[in-house]
N, CA, C and O atoms as a GROMACS GRO file, in nm:
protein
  292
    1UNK      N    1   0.081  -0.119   0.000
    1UNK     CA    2   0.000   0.000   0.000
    1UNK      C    3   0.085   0.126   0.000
    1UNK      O    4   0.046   0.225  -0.062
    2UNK      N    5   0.196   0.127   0.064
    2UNK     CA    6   0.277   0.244   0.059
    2UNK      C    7   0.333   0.294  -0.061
    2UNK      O    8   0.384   0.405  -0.080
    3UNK      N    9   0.316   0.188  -0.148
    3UNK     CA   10   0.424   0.172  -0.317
    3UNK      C   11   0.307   0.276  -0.355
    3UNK      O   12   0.333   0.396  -0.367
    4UNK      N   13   0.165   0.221  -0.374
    4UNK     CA   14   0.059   0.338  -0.396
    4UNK      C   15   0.049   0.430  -0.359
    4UNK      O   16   0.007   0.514  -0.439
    5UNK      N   17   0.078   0.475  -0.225
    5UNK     CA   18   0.096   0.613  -0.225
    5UNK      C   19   0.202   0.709  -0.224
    5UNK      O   20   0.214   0.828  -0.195
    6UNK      N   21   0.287   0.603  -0.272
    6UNK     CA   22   0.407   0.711  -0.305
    6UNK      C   23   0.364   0.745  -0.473
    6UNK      O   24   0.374   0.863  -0.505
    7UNK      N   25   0.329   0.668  -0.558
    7UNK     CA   26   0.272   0.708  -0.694
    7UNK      C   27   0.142   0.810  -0.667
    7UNK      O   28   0.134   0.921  -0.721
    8UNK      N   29   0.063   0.768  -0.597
    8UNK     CA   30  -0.036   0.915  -0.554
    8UNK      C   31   0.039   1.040  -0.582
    8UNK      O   32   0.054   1.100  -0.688
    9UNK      N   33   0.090   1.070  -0.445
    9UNK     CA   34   0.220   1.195  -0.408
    9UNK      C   35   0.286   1.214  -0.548
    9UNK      O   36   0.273   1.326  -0.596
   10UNK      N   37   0.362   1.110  -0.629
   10UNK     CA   38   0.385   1.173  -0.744
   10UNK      C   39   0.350   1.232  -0.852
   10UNK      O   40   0.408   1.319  -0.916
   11UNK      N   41   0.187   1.147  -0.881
   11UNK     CA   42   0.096   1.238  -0.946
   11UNK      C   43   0.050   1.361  -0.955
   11UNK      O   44   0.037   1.454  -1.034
   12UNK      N   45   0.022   1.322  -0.816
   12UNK     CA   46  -0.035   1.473  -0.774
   12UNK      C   47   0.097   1.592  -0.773
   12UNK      O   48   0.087   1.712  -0.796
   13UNK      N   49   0.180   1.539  -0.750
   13UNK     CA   50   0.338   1.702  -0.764
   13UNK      C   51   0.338   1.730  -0.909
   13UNK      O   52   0.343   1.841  -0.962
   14UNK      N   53   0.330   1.588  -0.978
   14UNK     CA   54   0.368   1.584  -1.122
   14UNK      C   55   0.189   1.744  -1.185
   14UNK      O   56   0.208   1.859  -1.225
   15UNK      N   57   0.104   1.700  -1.172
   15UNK     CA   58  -0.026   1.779  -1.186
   15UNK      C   59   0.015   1.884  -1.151
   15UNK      O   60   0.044   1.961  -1.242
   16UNK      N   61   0.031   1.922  -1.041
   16UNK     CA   62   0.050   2.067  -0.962
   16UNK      C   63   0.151   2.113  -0.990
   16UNK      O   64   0.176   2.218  -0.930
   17UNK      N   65   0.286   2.050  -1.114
   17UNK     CA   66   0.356   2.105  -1.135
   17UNK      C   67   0.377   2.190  -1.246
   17UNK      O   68   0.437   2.296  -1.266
   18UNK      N   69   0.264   2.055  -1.354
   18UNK     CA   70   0.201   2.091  -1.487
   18UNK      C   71   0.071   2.201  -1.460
   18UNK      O   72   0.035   2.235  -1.573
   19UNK      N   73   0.005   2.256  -1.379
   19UNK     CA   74  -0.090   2.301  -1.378
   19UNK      C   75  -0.062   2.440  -1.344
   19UNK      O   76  -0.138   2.526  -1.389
   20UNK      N   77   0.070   2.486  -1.246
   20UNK     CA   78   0.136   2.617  -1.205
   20UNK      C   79   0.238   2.602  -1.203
   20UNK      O   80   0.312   2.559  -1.115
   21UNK      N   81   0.274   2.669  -1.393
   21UNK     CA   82   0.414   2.693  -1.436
   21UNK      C   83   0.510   2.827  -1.317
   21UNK      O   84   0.500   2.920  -1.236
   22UNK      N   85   0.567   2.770  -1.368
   22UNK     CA   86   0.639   2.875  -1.285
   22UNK      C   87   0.695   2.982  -1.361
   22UNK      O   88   0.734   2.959  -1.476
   23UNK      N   89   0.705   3.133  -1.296
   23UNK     CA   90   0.677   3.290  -1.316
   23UNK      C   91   0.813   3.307  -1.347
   23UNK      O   92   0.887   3.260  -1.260
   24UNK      N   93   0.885   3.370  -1.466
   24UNK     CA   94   0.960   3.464  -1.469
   24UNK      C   95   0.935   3.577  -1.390
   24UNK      O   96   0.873   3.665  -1.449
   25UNK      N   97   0.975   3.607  -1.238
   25UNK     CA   98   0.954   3.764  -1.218
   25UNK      C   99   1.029   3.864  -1.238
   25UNK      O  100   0.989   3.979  -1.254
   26UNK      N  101   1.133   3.829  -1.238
   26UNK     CA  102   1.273   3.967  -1.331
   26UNK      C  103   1.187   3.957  -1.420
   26UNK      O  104   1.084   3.971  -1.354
   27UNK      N  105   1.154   3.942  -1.529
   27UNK     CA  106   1.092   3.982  -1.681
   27UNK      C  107   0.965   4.009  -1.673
   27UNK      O  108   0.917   4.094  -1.748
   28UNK      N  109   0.878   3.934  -1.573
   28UNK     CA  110   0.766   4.006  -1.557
   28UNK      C  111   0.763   4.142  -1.456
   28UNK      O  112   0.662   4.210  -1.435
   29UNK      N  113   0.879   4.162  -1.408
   29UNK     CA  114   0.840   4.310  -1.352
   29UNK      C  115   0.950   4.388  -1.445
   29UNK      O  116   0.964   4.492  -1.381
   30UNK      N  117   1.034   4.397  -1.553
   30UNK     CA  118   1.092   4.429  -1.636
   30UNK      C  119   0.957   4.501  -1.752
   30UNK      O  120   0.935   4.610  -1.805
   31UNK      N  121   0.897   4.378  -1.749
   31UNK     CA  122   0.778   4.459  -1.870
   31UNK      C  123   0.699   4.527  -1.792
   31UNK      O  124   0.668   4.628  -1.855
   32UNK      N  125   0.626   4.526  -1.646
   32UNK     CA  126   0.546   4.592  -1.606
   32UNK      C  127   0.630   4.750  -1.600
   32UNK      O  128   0.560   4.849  -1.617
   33UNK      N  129   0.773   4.768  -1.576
   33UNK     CA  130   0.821   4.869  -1.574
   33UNK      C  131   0.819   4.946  -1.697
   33UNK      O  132   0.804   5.068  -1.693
   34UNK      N  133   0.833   4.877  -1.813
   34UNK     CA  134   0.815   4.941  -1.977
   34UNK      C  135   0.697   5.002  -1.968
   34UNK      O  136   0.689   5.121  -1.997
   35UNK      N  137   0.566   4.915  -1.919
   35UNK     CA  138   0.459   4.939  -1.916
   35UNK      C  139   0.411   5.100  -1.903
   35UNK      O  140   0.364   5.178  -1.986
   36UNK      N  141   0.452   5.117  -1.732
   36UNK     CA  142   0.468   5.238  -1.673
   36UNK      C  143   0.515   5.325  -1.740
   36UNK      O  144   0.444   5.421  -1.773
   37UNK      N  145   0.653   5.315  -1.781
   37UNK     CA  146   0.736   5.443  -1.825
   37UNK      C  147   0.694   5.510  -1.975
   37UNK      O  148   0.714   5.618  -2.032
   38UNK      N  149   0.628   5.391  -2.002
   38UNK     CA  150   0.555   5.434  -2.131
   38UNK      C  151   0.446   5.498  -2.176
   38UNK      O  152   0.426   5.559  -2.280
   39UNK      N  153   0.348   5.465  -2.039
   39UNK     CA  154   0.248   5.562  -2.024
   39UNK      C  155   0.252   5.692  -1.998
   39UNK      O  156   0.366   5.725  -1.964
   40UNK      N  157   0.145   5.816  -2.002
   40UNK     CA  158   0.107   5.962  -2.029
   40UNK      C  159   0.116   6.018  -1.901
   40UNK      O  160   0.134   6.135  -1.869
   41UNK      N  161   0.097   5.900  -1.819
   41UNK     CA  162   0.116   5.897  -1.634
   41UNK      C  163   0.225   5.963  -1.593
   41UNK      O  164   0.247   6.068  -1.531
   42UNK      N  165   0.300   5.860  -1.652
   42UNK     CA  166   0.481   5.880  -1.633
   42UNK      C  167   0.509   5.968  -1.748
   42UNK      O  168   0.478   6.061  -1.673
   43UNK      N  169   0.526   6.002  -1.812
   43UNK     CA  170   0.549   6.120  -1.914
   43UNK      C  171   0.519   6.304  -1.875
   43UNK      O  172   0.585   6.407  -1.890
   44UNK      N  173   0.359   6.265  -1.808
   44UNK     CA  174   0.324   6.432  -1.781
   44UNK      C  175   0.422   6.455  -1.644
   44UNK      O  176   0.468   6.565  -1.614
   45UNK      N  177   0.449   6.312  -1.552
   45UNK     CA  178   0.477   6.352  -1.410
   45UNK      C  179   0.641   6.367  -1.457
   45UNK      O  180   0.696   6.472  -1.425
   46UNK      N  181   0.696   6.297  -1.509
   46UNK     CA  182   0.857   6.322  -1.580
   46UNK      C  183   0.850   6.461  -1.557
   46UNK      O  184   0.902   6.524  -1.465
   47UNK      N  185   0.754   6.519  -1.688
   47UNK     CA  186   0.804   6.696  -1.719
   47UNK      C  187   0.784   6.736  -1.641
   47UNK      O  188   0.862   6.827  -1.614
   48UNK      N  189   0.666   6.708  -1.534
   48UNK     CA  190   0.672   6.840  -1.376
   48UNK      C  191   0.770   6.802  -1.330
   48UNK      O  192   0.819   6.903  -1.279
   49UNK      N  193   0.835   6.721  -1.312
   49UNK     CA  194   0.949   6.692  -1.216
   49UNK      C  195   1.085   6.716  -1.313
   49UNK      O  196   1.174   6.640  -1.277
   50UNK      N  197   1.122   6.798  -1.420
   50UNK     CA  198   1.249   6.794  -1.474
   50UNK      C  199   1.197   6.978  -1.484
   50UNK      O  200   1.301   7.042  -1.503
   51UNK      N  201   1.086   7.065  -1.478
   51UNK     CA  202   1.014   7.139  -1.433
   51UNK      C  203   1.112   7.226  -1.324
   51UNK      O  204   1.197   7.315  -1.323
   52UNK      N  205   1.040   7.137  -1.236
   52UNK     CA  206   1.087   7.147  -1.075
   52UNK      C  207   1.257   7.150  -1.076
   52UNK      O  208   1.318   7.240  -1.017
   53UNK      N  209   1.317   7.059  -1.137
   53UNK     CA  210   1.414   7.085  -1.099
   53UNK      C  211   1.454   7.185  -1.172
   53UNK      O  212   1.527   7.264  -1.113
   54UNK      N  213   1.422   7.214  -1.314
   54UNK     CA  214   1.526   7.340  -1.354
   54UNK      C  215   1.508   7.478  -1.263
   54UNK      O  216   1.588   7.559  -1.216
   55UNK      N  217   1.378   7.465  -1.260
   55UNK     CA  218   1.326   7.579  -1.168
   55UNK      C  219   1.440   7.636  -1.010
   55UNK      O  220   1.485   7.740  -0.961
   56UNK      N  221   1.440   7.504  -0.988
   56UNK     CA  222   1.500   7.475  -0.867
   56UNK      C  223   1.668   7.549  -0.849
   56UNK      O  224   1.700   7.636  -0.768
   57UNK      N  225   1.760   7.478  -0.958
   57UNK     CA  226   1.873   7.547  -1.034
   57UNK      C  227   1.915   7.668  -1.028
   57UNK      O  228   2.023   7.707  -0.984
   58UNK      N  229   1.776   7.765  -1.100
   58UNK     CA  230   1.773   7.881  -1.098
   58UNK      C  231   1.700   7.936  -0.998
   58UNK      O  232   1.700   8.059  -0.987
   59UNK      N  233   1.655   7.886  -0.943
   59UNK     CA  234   1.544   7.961  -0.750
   59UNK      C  235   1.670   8.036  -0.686
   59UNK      O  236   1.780   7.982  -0.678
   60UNK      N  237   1.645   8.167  -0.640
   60UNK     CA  238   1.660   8.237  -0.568
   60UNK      C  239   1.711   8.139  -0.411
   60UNK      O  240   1.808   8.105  -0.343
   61UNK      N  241   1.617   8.135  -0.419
   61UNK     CA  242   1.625   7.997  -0.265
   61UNK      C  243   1.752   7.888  -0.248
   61UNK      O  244   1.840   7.868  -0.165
   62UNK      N  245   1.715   7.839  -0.357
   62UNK     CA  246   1.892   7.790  -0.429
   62UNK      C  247   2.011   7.810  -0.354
   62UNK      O  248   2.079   7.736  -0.284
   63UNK      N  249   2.023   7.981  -0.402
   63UNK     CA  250   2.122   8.069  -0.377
   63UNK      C  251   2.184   8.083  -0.254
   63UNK      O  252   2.306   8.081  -0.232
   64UNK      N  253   2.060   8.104  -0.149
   64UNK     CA  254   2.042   8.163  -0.059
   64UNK      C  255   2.100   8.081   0.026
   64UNK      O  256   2.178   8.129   0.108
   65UNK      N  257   2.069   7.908   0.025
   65UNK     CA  258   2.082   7.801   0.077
   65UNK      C  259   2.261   7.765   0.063
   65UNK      O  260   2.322   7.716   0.158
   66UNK      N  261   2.323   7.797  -0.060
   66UNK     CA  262   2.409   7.775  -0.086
   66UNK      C  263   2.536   7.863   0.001
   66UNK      O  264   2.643   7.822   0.046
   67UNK      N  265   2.480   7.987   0.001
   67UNK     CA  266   2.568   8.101   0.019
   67UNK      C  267   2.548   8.070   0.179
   67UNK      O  268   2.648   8.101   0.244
   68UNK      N  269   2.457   8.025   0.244
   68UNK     CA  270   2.469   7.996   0.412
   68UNK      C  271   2.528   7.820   0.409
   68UNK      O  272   2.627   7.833   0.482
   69UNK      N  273   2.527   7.765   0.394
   69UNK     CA  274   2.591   7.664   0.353
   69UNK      C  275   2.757   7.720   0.342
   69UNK      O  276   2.822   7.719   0.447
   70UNK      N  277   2.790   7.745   0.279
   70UNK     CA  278   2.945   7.808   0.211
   70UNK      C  279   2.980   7.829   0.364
   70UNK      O  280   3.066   7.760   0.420
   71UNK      N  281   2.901   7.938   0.435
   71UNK     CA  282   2.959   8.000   0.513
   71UNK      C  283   2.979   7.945   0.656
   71UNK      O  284   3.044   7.996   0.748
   72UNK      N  285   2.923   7.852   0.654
   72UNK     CA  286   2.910   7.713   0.748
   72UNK      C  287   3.107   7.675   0.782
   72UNK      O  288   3.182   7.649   0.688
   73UNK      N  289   3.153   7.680   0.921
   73UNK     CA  290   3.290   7.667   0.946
   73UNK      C  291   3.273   7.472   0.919
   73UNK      O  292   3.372   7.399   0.930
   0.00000   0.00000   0.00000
C-alpha cells in the first residue's frame, strides 16, 4: 500500500507542477516597468518633475541656501 501512495504523491506534484508553471519575475516586472514608463502617467509627471528641478537650479532659494551653507565653518 505504501508503493501506492508514493505514486499518488507523485501524481499529484507531477499535476501541480504541470498546472502552475512557474513565473519569470525579473521579466515580468521588467515589462510591467516598460509598461509604466511608457504611459502619459509617467510622461506628464517626468516633465513636472524635470520642471521642478530646472526651476529649482535657478530659485533664488537655491542661492540663498548655498551662500549659508558656504559659510558654514
Amino acid at each position: 500500500m505504501s508503493g501506492l501512495r508514493t505514486w499518488c504523491r507523485a501524481a499529484e506534484a507531477v499535476a501541480t507542477s504541470i498546472s502552475h508553471p512557474r513565473a519569470d519575475v525579473a521579466r515580468a516586472d521588467d515589462h510591467i516597468e516598460q509598461l509604466i514608463r511608457g504611459s502619459w502617467l509617467w510622461s506628464a509627471a517626468d516633465g513636472i518633475a524635470r520642471r521642478i528641478s530646472a526651476a529649482w537650479l535657478e530659485s533664488r532659494c537655491r542661492r540663498i541656501v548655498n551662500a549659508v551653507a558656504s559659510e558654514r565653518p
